[in-house]
N, C-alpha and C positions, 0 to 999 in steps of 0.2 A: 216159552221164555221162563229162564229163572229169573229170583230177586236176590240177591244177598244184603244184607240191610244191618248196621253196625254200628251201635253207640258206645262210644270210647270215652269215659270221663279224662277230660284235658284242661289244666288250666283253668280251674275254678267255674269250669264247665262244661261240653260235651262236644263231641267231634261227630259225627253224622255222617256216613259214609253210605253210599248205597250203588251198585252196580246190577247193570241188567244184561243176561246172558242171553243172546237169541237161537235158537237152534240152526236158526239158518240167513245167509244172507239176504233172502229173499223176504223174511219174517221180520230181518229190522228193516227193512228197504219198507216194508206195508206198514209196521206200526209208526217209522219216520214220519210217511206222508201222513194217517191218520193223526197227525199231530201230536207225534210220544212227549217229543222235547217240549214243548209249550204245554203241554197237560203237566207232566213231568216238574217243573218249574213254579206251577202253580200250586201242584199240592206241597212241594217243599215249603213253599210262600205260607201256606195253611197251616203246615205242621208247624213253621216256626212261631207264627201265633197262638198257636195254642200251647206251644212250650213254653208261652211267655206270659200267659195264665194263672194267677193262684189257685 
């Protein structure tokens, strides 16, 4: 899998973009089940708290 991962200052703020490249459809189909999206969601959840940090 690749990550591409991208902070774009917007709007007195920042924009957070990140896409995941699988090599194969059999590779998202496994990390899918393994729970990507819910794992996924969660560290976003993380990051955005810690972005919100002094």
């Amino acid at each position: 899998m690749t990550l591409v991962v991208a902070f774009v200052p917007e709007a007195g703020g920042c924009r957070y973009t990140a896409v995941a490249r699988h090599w194969s459809v059999a590779d998202r189909e496994a990390h899918e089940a393994m729970g990507f999206h819910q794992g996924w969601g969660i560290c976003a959840d993380q990051f955005a708290a810690l972005a919100q940090t002094p």
